[in-house]
SETI-913707 format. One record per residue (C-alpha): residue number from 1; residue in three letters; x, y negated, z. Coordinates in Angstrom, 2 decimals, always signed. Example, Ala and Ser with C-alpha at 12.3 -4.5 7.8 and 13.67 -1.06 7.14 Angstrom:
% SETI-913707
(seza 1,"ala",(+12.30,+4.50,+7.80))
(seza 2,"ser",(+13.67,+1.06,+7.14))
***
This chain:
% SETI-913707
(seza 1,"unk",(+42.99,-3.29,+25.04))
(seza 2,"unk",(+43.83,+0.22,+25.84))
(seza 3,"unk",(+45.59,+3.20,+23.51))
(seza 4,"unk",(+43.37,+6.04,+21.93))
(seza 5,"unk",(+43.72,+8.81,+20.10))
(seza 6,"unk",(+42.36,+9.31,+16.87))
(seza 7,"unk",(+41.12,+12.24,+14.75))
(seza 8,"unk",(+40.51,+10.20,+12.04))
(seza 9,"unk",(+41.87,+10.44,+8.71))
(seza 10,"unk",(+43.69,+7.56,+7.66))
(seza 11,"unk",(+45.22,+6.13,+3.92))
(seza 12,"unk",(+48.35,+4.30,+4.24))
(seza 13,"unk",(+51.63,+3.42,+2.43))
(seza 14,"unk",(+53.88,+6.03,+4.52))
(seza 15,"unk",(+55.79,+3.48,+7.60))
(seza 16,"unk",(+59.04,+2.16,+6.69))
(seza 17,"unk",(+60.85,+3.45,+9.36))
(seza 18,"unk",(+59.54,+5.49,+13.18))
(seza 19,"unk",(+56.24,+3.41,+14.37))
(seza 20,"unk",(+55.22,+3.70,+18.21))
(seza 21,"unk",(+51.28,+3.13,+18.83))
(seza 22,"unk",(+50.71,-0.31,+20.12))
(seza 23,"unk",(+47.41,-1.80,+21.83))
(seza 24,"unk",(+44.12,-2.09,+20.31))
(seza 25,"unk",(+44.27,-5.46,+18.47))
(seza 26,"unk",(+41.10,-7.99,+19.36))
(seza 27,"unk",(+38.59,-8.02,+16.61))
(seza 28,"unk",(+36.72,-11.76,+15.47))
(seza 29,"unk",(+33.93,-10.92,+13.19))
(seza 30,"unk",(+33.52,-13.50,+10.59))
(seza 31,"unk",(+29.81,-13.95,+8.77))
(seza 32,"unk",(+29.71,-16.97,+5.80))
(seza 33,"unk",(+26.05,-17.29,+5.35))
(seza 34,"unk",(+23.94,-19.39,+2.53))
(seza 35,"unk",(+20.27,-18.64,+2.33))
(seza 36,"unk",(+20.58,-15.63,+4.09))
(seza 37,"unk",(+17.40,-16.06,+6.66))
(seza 38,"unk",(+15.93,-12.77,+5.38))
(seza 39,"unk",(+18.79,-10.17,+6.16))
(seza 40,"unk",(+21.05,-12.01,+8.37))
(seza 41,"unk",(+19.51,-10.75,+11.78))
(seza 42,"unk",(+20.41,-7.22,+10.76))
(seza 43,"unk",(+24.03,-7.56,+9.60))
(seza 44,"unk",(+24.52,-9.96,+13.07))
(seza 45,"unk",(+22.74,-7.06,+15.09))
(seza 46,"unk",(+25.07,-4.70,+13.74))
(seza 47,"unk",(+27.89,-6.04,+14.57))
(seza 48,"unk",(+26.52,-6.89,+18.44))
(seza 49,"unk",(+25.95,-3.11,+18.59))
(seza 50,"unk",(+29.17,-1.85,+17.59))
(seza 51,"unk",(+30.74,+0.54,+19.72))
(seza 52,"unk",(+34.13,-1.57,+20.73))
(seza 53,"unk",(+32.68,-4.82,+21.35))
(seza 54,"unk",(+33.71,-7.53,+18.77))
(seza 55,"unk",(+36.30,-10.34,+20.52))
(seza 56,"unk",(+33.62,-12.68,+19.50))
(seza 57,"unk",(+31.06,-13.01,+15.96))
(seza 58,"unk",(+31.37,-15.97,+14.43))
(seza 59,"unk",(+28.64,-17.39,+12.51))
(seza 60,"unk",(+29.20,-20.19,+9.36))
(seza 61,"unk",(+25.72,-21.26,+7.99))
(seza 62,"unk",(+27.34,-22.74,+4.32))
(seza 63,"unk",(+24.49,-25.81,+4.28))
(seza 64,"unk",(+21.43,-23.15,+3.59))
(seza 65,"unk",(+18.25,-24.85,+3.36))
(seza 66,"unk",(+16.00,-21.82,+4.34))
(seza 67,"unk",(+15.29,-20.88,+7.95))
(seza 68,"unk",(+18.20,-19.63,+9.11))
(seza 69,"unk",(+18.64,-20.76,+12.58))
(seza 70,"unk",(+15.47,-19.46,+13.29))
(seza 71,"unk",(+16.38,-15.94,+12.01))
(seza 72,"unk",(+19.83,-16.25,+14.47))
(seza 73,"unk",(+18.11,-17.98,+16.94))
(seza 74,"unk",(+17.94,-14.78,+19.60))
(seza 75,"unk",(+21.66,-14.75,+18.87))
(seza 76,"unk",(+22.63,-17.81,+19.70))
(seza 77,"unk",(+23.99,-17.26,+23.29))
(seza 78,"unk",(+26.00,-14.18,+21.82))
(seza 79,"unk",(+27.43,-15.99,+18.72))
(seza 80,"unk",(+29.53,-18.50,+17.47))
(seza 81,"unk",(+27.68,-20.86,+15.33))
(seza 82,"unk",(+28.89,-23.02,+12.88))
(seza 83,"unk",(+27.45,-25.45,+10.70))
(seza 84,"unk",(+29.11,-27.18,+7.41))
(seza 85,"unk",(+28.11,-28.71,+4.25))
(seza 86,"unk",(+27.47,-26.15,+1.31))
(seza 87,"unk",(+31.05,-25.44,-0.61))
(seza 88,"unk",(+30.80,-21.28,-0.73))
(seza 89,"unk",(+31.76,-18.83,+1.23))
(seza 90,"unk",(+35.65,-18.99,+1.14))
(seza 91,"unk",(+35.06,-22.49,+2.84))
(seza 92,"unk",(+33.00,-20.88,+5.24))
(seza 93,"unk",(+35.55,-18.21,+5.86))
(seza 94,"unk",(+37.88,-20.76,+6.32))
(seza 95,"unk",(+35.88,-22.46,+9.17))
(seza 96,"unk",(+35.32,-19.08,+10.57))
(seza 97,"unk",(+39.10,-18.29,+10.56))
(seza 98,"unk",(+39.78,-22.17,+12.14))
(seza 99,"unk",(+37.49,-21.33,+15.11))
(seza 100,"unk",(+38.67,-17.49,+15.40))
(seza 101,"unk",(+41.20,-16.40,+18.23))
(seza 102,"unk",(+40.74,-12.49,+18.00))
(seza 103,"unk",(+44.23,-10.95,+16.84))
(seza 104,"unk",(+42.01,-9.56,+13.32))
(seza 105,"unk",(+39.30,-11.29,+11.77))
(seza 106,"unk",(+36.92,-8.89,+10.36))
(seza 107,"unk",(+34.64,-9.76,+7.05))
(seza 108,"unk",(+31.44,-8.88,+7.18))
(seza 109,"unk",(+28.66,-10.63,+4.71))
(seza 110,"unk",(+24.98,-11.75,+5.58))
(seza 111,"unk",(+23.53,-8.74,+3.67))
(seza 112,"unk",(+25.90,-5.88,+4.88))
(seza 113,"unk",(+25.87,-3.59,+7.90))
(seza 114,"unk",(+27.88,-2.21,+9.84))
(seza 115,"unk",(+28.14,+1.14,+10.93))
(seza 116,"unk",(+28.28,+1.68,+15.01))
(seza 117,"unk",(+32.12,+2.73,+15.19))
(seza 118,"unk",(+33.35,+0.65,+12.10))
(seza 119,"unk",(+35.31,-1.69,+14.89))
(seza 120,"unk",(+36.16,+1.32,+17.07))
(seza 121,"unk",(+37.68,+3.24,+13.89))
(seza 122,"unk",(+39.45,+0.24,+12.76))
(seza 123,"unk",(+41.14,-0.15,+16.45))
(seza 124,"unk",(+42.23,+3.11,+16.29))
(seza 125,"unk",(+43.87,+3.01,+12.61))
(seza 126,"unk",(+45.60,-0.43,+13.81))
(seza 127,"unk",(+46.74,+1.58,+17.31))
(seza 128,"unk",(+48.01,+4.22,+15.12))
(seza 129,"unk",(+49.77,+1.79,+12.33))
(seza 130,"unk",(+50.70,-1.42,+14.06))
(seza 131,"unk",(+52.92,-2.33,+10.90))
(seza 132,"unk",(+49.66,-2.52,+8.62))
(seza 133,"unk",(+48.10,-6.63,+8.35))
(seza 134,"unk",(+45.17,-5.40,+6.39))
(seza 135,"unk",(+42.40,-2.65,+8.10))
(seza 136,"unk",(+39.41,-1.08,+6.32))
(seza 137,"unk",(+37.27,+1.66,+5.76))
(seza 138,"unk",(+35.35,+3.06,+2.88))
(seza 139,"unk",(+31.60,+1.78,+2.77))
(seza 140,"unk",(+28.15,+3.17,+1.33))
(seza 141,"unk",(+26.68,+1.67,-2.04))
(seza 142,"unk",(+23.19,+0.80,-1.38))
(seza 143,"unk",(+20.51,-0.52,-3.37))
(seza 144,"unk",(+17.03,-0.36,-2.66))
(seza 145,"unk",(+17.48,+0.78,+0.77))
(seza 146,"unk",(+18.88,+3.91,-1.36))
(seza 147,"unk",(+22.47,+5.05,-1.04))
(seza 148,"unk",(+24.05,+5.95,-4.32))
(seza 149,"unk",(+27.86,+6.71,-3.44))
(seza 150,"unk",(+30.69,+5.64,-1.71))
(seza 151,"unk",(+33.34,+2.71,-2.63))
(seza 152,"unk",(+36.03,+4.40,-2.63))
(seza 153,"unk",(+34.80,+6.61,-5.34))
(seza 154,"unk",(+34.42,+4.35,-7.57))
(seza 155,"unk",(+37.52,+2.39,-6.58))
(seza 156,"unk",(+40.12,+4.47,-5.02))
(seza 157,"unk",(+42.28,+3.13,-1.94))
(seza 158,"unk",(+45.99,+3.05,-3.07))
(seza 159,"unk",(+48.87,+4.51,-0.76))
(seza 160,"unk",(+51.68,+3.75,-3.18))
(seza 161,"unk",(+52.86,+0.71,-5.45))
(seza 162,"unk",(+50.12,-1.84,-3.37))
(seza 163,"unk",(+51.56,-4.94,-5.14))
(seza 164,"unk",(+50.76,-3.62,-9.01))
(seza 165,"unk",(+47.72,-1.68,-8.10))
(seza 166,"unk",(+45.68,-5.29,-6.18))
(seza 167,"unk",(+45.98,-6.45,-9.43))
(seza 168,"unk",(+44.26,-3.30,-11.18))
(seza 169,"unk",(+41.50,-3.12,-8.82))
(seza 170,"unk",(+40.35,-4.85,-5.06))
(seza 171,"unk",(+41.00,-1.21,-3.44))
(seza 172,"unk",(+39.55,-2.66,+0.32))
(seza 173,"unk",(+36.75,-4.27,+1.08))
(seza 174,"unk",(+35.11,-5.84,+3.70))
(seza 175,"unk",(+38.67,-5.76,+6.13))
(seza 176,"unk",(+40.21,-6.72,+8.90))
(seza 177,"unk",(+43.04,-9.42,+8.10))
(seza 178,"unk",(+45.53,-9.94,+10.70))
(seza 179,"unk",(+44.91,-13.71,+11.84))
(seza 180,"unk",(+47.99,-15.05,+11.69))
(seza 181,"unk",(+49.04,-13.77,+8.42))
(seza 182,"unk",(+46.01,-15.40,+6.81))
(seza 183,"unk",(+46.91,-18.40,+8.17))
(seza 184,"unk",(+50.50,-18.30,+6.71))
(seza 185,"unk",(+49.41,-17.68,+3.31))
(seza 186,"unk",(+46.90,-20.48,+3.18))
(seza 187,"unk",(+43.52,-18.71,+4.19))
(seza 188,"unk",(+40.84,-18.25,+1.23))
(seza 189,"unk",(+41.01,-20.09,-1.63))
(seza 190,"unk",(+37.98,-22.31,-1.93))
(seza 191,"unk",(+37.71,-23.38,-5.15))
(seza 192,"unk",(+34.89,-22.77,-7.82))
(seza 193,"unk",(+36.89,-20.97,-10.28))
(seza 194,"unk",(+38.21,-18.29,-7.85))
(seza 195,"unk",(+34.82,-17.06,-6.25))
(seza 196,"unk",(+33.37,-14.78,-5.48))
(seza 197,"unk",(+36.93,-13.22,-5.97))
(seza 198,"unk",(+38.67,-15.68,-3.10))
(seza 199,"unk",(+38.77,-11.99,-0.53))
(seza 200,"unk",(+40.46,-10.36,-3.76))
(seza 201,"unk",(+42.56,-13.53,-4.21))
(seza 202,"unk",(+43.92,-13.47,-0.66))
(seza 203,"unk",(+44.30,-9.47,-0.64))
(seza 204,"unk",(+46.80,-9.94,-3.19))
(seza 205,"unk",(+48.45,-12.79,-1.53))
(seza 206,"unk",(+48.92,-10.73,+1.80))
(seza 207,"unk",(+50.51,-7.89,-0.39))
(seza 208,"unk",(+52.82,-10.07,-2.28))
(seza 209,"unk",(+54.14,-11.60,+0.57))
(seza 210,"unk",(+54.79,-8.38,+2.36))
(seza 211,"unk",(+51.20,-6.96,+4.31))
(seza 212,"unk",(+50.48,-3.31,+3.58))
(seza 213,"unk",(+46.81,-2.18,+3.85))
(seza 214,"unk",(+44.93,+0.88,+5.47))
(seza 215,"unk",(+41.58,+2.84,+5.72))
(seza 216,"unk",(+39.68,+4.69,+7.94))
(seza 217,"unk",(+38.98,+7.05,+5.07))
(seza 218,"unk",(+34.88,+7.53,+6.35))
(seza 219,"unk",(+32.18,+5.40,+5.17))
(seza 220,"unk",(+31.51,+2.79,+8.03))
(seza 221,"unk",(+29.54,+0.36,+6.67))
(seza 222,"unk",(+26.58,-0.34,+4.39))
(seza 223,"unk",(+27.42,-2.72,+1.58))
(seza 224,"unk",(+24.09,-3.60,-0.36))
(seza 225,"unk",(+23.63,-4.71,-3.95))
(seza 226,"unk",(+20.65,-6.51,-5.33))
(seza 227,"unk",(+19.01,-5.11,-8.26))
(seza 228,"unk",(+18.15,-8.77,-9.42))
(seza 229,"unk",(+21.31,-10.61,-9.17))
(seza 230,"unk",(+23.55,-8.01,-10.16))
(seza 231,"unk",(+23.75,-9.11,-13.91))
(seza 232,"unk",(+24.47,-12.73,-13.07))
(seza 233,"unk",(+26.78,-11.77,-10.55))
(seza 234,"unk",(+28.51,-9.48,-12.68))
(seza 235,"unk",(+28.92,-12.72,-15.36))
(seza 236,"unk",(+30.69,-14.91,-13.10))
(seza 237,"unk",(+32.56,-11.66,-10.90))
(seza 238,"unk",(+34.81,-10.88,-14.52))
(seza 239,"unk",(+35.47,-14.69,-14.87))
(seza 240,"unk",(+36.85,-14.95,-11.54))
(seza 241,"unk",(+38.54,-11.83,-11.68))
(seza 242,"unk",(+40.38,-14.08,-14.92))
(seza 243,"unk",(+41.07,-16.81,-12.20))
(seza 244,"unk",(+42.30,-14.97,-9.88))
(seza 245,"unk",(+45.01,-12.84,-12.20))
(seza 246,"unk",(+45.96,-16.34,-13.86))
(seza 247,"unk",(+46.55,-17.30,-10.51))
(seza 248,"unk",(+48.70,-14.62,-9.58))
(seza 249,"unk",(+51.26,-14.76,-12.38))
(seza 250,"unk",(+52.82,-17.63,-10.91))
(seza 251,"unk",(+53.44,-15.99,-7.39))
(seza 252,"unk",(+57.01,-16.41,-6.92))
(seza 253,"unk",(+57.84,-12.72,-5.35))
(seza 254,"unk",(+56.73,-11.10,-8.73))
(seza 255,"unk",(+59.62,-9.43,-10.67))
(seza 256,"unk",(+59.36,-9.24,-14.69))
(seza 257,"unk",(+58.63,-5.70,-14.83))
(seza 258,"unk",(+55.60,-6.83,-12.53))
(seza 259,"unk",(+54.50,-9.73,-14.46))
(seza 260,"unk",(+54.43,-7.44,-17.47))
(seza 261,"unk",(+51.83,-5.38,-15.96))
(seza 262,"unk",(+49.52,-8.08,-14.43))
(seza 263,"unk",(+49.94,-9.41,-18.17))
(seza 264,"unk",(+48.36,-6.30,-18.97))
(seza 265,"unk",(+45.62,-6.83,-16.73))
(seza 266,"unk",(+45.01,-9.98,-17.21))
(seza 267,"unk",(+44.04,-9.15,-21.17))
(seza 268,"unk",(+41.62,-6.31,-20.25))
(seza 269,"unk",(+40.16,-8.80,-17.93))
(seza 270,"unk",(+39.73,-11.54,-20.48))
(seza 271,"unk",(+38.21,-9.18,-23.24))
(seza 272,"unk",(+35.96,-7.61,-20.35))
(seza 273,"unk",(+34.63,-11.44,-19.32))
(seza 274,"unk",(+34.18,-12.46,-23.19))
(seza 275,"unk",(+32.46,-9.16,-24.24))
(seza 276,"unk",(+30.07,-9.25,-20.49))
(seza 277,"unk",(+29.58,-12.73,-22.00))
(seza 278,"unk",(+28.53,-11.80,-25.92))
(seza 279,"unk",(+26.33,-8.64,-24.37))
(seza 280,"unk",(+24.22,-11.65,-22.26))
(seza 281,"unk",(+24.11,-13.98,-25.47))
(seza 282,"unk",(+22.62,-11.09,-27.49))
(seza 283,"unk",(+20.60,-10.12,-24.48))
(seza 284,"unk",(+18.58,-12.94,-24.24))
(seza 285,"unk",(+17.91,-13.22,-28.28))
(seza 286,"unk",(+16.45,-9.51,-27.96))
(seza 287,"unk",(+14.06,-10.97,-24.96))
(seza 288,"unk",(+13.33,-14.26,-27.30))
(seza 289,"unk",(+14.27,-16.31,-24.01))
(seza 290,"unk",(+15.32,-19.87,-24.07))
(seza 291,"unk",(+19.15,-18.97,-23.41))
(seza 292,"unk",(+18.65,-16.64,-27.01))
(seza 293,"unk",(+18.76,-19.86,-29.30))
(seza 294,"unk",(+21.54,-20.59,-31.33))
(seza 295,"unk",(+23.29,-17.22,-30.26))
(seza 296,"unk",(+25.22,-16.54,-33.41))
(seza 297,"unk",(+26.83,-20.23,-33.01))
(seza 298,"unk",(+27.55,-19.73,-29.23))
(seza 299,"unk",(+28.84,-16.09,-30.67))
(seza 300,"unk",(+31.28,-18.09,-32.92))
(seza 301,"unk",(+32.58,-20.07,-30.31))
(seza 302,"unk",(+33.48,-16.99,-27.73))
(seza 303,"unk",(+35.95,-16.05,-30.80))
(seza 304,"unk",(+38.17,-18.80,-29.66))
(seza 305,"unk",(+38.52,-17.53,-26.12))
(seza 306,"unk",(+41.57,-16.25,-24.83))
(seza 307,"unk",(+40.94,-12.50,-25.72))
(seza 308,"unk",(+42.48,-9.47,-27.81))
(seza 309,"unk",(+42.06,-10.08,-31.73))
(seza 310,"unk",(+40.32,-7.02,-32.04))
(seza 311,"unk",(+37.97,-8.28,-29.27))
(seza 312,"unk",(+37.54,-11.61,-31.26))
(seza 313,"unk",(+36.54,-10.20,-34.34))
(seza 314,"unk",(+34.23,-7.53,-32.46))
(seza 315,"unk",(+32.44,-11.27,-31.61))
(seza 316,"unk",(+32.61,-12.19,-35.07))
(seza 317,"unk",(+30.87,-9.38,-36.88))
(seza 318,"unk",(+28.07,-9.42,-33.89))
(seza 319,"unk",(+27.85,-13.14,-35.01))
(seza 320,"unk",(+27.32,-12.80,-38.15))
(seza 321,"unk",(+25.50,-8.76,-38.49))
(seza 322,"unk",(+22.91,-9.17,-35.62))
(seza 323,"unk",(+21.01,-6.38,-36.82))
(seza 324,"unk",(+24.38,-4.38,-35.67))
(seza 325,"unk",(+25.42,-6.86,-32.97))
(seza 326,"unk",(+24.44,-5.02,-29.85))
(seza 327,"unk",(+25.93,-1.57,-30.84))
(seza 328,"unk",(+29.10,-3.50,-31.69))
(seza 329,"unk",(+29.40,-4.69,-28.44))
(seza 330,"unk",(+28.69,-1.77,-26.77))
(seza 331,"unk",(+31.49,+0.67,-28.09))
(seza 332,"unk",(+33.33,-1.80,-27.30))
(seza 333,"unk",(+33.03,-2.34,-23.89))
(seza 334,"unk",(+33.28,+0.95,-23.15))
(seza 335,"unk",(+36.91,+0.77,-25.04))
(seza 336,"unk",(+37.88,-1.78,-22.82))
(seza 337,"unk",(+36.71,-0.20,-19.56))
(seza 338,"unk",(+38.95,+2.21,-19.62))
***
């Protein structure tokens, strides 16, 4: 626990007042992992190789029923490993965060990598801002084993108004969370509804109640997305995203003209989820699979979903004009993207 100095760049709210550099925090690595015996070895060798050595990794196998323990098993005097009952990966985080003592624990998924320095950048952004709870850094895009941008360029970090823009978009990813404020805001949410948006969920509950958040603006880690799963993730990512802003209307710290905005949110992410919805509906008619029957009646019933009216009656006409259905739906998305 010595102090550095950095040439990074960093992205931060400017300090509320003059900030002297502290001690390099201790670092817990947290891994939830659920049928994750083909690429775990590689995201827990990455973070036994980083360049400041990792407090400790901890390890939560979320009741897989593959071969995992074999795939950790030249780990296991290096690691933490924990063992639960399948309930998703904010339970698992949860564990993880019960057994951590590090001063940050540090996300990392089954599937991701990190970069060599990612802990020794993040120890010198939290050296340099002591007043920040929340530590990143931007990440690579990868799928295929190909790299096809950065997250941060899709999703830019935001240095100003934190508590409206969490609710516009998850600007970090993949951070370091100050222990001890997790713990007073009630750790990860676990339940069904929120995931997989439980990280977003807590980000926003760390803001509200005061955290500001950070990057090392340099791509330190290797986030990976799977080709095959991305649709079906997608589905169930804008319902939770739903979840998670119903949830956070009713945080007590918001003022009205705050509300008002994640109000405004909250409808772009309702007519996003229904529309994602309609375009799978229609999808599966096109391929004549199983889930294609009775789309124009499962069509009818998405009209009565919490969304815009002009949404709803975007459903409607694809219901009842298939021939039309899919080009409907499509300008229409792209309205409410933006």
């Amino acid at each position: 626990m010595g102090q550095i100095n950095s040439t990074r760049r960093f992205l931060a709210p400017d300090p509320e007042g003059p900030i002297d550099r502290a001690p390099v925090p201790t670092f817990s690595i947290i891994i939830p992992a659920y049928q994750a015996a083909g690429f775990v070895a590689e995201a827990v060798e990455s973070a036994l190789a980083q360049t400041l050595g990792p407090h400790e990794i901890i390890l939560c196998d979320d009741g897989s029923t593959d071969d995992l323990h074999s795939a950790v098993e030249p780990f296991r005097e290096r690691i933490i490993l924990l063992q639960r009952p399948h309930r998703g990966a904010g339970a698992a985080r949860n564990a993880a965060l019960r057994a951590a003592s590090g001063d940050f624990i540090v996300m990392l998924d089954a599937d991701d990598v990190y970069e060599p320095d990612r802990l020794s950048a993040l120890g010198e952004l939290a050296a340099a801002r002591p007043d920040l709870d929340i530590l990143s850094t931007d990440a690579y895009l990868e799928q295929g084993g190909v790299r096809n941008g950065r997250f941060h360029e899709s999703t830019p970090f935001a240095t100003t108004n934190q508590r409206l823009a969490i609710f516009d978009r998850c600007f970090v990813a993949w951070p370091a969370l100050r222990r001890a404020r997790v713990i007073e805001v009630g750790g990860f949410d676990e339940s069904a509804e929120i995931a997989p948006a439980e990280d977003w969920d807590l980000f926003a509950r760390l803001i509200l109640s005061g955290s500001k958040a950070g990057i090392v603006d340099e791509p330190l880690m290797q986030y990976r997305q799977h080709p095959a799963s991305m649709t079906a993730n997608r589905a169930q990512a804008l319902r939770s995203r739903v979840a998670f802003l119903e949830k956070a209307r009713g945080h007590p710290s918001l003022s009205a003209e705050e509300r008002d905005q994640l109000d405004r949110y909250l409808a772009r992410a309702r007519n996003r989820s229904v529309l994602f919805d309609a375009h799978l509906m229609l999808a599966a008619r096109s391929r004549g699979l199983r889930g294609g029957r009775g789309t124009s009646r499962r069509l009818l019933a998405l009209t009565s979903a919490k969304a815009s009216p002009t949404t709803r009656l975007t459903i409607l006409a694809a219901a009842l004009l298939p021939a039309v259905a899919q080009k409907l739906l499509a300008w229409k998305e792209k309205r409410v993207a933006r």
